[in-house]
C-alpha positions as CSV (number, residue, x, y, z in Angstrom):
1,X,-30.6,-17.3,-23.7
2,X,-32.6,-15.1,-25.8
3,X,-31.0,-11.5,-25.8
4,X,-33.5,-9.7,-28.2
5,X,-35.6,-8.9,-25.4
6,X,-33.0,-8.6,-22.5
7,X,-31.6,-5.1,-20.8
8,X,-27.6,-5.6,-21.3
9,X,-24.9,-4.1,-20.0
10,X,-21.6,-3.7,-21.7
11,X,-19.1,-2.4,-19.5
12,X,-15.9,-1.4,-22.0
13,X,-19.0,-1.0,-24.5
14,X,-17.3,2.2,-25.9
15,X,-13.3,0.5,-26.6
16,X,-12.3,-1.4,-29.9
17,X,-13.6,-5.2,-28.9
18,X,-16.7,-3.4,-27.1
19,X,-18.2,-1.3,-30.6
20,X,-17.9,-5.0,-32.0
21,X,-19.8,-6.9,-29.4
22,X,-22.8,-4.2,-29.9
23,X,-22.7,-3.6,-33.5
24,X,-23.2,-7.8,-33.0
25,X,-26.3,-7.8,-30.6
26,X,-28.0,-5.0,-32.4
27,X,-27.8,-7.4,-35.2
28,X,-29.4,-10.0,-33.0
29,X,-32.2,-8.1,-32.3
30,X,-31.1,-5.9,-29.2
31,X,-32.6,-2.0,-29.5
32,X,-30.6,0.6,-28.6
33,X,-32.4,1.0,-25.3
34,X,-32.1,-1.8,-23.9
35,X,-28.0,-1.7,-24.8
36,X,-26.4,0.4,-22.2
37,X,-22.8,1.2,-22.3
38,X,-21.1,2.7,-18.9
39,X,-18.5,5.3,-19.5
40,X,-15.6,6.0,-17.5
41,X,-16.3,9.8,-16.6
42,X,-19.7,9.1,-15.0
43,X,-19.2,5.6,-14.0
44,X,-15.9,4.6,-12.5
45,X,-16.3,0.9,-12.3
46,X,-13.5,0.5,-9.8
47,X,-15.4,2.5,-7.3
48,X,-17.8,-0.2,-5.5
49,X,-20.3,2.6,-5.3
50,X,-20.6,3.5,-8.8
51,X,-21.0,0.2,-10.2
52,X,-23.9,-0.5,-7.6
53,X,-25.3,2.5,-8.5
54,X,-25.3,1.2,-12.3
55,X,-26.9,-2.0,-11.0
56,X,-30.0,-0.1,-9.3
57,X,-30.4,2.7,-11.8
58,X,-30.0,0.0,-15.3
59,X,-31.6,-3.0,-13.7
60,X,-29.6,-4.9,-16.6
61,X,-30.6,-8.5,-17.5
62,X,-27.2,-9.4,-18.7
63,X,-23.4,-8.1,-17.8
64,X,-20.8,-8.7,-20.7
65,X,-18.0,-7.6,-18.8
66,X,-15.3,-6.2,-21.5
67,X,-13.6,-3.2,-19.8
68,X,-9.8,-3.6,-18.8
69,X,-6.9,-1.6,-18.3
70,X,-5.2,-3.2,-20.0
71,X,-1.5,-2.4,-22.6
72,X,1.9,-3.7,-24.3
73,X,4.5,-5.1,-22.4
74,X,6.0,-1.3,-21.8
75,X,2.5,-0.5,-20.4
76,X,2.7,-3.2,-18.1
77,X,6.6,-2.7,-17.0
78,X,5.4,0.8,-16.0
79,X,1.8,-0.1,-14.5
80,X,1.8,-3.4,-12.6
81,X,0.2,-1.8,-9.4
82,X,-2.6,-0.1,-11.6
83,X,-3.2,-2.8,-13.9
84,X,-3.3,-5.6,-10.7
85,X,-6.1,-2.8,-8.8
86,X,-8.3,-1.4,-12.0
87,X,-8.9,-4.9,-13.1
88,X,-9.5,-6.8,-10.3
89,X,-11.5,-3.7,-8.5
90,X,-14.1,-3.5,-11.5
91,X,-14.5,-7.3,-11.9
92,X,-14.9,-7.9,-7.9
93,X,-17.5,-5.2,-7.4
94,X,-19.6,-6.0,-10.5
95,X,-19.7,-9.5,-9.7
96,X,-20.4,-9.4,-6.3
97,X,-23.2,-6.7,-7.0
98,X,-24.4,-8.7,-9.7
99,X,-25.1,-11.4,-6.8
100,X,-26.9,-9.3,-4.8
101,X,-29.3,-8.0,-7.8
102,X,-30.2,-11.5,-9.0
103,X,-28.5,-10.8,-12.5
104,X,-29.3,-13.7,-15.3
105,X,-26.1,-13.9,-16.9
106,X,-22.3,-12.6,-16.3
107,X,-19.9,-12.8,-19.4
108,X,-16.5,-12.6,-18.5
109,X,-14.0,-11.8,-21.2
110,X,-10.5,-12.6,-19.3
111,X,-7.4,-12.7,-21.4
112,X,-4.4,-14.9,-23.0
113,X,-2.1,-12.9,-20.4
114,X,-3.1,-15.4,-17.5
115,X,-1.6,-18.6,-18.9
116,X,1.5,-19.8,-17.3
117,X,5.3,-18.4,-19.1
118,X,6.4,-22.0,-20.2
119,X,2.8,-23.1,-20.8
120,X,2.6,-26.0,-23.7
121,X,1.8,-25.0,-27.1
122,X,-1.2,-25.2,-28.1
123,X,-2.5,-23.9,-25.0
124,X,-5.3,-25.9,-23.4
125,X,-7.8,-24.4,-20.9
126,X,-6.7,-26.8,-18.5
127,X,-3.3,-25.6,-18.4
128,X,-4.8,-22.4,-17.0
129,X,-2.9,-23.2,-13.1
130,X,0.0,-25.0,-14.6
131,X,2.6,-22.0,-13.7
132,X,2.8,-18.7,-13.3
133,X,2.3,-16.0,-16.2
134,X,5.1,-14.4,-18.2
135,X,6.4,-11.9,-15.6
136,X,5.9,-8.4,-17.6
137,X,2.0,-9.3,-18.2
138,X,1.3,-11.4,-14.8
139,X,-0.2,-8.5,-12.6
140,X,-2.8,-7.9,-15.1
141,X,-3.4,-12.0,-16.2
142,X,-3.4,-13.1,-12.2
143,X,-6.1,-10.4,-11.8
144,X,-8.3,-11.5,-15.0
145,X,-8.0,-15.1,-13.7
146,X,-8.3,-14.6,-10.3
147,X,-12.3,-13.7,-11.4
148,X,-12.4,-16.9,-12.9
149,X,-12.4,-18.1,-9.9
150,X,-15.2,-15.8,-8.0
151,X,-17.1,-16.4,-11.1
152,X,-16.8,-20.9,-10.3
153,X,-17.8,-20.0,-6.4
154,X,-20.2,-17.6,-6.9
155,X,-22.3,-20.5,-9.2
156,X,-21.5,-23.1,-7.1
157,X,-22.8,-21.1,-3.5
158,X,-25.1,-18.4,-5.3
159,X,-26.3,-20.0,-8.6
160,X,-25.4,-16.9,-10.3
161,X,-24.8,-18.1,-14.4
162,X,-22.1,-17.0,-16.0
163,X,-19.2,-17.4,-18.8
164,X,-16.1,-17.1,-19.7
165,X,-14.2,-16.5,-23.0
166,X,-10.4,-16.7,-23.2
167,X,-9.0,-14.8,-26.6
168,X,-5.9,-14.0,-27.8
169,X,-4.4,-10.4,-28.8
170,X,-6.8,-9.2,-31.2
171,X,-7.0,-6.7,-34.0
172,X,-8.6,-4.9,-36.5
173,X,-9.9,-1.6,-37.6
174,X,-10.3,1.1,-34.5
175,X,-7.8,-0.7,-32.8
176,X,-5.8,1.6,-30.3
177,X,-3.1,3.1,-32.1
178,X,-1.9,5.4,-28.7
179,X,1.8,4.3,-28.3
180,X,1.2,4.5,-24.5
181,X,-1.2,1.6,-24.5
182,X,-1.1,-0.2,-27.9
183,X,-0.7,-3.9,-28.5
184,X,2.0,-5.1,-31.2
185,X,0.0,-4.8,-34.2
186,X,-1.6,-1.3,-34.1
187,X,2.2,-0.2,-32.6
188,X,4.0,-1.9,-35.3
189,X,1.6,-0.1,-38.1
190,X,2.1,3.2,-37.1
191,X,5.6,2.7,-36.5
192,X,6.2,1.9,-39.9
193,X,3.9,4.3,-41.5
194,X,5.5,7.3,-39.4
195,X,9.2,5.9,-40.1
196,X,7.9,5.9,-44.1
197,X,6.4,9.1,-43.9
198,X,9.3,10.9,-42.2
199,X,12.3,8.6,-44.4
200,X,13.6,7.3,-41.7
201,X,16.4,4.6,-42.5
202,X,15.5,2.4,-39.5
203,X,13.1,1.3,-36.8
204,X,13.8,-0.3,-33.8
205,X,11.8,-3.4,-32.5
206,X,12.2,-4.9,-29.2
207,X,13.4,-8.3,-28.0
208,X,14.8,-11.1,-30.6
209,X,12.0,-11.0,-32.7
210,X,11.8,-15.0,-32.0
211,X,8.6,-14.7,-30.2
212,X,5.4,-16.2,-31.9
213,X,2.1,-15.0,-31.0
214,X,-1.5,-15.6,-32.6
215,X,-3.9,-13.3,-33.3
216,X,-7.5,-12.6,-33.8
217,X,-10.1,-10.2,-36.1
218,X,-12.3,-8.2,-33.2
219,X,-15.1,-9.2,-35.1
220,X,-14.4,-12.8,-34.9
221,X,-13.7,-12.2,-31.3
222,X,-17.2,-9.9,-30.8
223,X,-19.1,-13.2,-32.2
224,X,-17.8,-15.7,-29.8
225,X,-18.5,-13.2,-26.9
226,X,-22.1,-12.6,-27.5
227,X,-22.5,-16.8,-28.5
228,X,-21.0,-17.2,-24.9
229,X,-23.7,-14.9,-23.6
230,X,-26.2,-17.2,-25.7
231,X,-25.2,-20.6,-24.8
232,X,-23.2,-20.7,-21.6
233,X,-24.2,-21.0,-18.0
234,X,-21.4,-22.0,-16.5
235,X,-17.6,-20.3,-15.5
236,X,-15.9,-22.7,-17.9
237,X,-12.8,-20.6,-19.6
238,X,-13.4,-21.2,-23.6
239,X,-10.3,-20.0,-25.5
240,X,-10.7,-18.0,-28.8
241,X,-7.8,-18.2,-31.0
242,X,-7.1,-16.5,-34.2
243,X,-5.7,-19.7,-35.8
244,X,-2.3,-19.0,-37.2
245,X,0.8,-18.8,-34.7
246,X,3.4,-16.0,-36.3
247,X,6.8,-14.9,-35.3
248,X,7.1,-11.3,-34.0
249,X,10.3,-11.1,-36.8
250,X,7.5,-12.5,-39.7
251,X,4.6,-10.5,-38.4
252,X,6.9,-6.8,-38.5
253,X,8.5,-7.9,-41.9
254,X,4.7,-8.2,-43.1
255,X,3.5,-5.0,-41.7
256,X,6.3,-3.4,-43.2
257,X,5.5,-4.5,-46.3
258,X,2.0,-3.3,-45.8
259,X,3.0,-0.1,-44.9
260,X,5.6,0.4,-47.8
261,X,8.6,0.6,-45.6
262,X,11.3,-0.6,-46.7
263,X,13.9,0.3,-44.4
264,X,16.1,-1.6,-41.9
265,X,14.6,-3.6,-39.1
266,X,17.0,-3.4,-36.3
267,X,16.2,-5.7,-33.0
268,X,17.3,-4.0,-29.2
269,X,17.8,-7.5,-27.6
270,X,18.1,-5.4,-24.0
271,X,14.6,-5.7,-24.0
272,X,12.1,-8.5,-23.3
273,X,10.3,-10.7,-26.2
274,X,7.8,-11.7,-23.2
275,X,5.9,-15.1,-23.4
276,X,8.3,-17.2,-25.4
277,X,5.3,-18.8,-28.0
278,X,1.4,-18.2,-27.6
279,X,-1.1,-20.3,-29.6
280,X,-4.3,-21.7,-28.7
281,X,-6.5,-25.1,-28.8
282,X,-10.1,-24.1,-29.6
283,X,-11.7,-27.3,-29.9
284,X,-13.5,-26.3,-26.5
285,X,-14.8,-23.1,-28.4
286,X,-15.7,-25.2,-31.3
287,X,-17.5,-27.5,-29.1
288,X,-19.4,-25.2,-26.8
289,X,-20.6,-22.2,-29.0
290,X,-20.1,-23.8,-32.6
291,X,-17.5,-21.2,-33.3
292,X,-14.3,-20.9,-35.0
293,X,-12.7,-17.7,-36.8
294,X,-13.1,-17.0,-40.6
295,X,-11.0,-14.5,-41.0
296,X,-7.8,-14.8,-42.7
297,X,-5.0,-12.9,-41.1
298,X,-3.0,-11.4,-43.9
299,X,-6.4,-9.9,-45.1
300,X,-7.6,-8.7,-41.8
301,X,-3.7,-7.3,-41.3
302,X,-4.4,-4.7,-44.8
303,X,-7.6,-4.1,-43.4
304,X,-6.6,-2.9,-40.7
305,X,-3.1,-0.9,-42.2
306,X,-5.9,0.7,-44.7
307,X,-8.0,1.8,-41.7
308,X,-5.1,3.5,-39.9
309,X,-3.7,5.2,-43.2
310,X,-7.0,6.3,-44.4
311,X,-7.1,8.6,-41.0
312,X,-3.1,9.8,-41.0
């Protein structure tokens, strides 16, 4: 598909992996005009009659479906109800709607969250039903995958095209650095830059710090989303993985080095690692959209400290 020339919605348009994906398609050729990004206070997409409102007033061509409520594992301990409802409430009505209008193309970004807890490593798209998810993220993966699933019926009874990209925890520069919601990376960061700033003699990490988890650049990420706009028609879940697996103990002992904080890294083993190991196969991305990342991580980890210190 040709987007140059198509109206596009991107819903999460506005949030860290969202800027990416439009900074990308204005690069393909997409004016601003015909790029329309939904925002929360005037278009609640878990309210069915907002998002069909969006539907008659944008008459979008294309869907790239990036909002999510989404957090770290103490977000999700303290939201499972929310983060089960806002998620599968926004995808639900804007697929369903996007039946109804005869939309081109729905892009689906669902999330690393919904493989199973003991899944084998490297994960393989067609482990996706193999168990259930890691119990402190599985509200919020079951309601990401369960789409996948409207997304396979609705081509197979309605013909509606659509696609599916499955990445890992990302990062990068505007990550979200709000300890409320923040992922490991942007957490750890300002962690240790406050702990340096204030001379604190210790921080305290959760879990074992045995944990391994992979991790990719947004802008890697924002290029395999809008090449699965481009080149798929079909629900088929495409990982997109960062590359190199890293233990939580390595990746805080390298942020902290980052950071200039040298003091003592102390582990409160009263609370969960989560998903023992996460690392993906991406020979199906490879395959399908002629994408890999090219990134490396140690580089795009500076980056991404410089960002954060350059605005403390």
């Amino acid at each position: 598909m040709e987007l140059a020339r198509k109206r596009i919605v991107v819903t999460g348009g506005a949030g860290f992996l969202g800027t990416a994906v439009c900074r990308v398609l204005r690069a393909r050729g997409v004016s601003p005009d015909q790029l329309i990004v939904p925002r929360r206070e005037s278009c609640d997409l878990t309210d069915e009659s907002a998002v069909e409102r969006l539907y008659d007033d944008v008459r979008p061509d294309v869907v790239i479906h990036l909002a999510a409520e989404v957090g770290g594992i103490g977000a999700n301990r303290a939201a499972p109800g929310r983060f089960f409802y806002a998620n599968m409430a926004m995808g639900l009505h804007l697929i369903e709607h996007a039946r109804r209008v005869g939309l081109e193309k729905f892009v689906h970004t669902g999330t690393v969250c919904a493989y199973p807890r003991d899944c084998a490593v490297p994960f393989r798209e067609d482990d996706l039903w193999n168990g259930y998810p890691e119990v402190t993220n599985a509200p919020y993966g079951i309601a990401k995958k369960a789409l996948f699933v409207m997304l396979d019926a609705y081509r197979r009874q309605y013909g509606l095209r659509s696609a599916v990209v499955v990445p890992v925890n990302l990062y990068g520069p505007g990550d979200d650095f709000d300890p409320a919601t923040s992922h490991v990376i942007p957490a750890l960061i300002r962690r240790c830059d406050e702990a340096r700033r204030a001379g604190l003699p210790e921080i305290v990490c959760w879990g074992s710090g045995t944990a391994t988890r992979e991790f990719l650049h947004v802008e890697d990420a924002a290029e395999a989303v809008v090449r699965a706009a481009e080149l798929i028609d079909d629900p088929i879940p495409i990982n997109l993985g960062g590359g190199v697996e890293i233990a939580i103990r390595d990746l805080v002992a390298k942020v902290a080095a980052g950071c200039r904080y040298g003091g003592r890294i102390t582990w409160d083993r009263s609370q969960p690692d989560g998903q023992p190991r996460r690392s993906l196969d991406i020979s199906r991305a490879r395959s399908m959209l002629g994408w890999q990342p090219v990134r490396d991580f140690d580089n795009g980890l500076a980056e991404t400290i410089r960002w954060w210190a350059e605005r403390t």
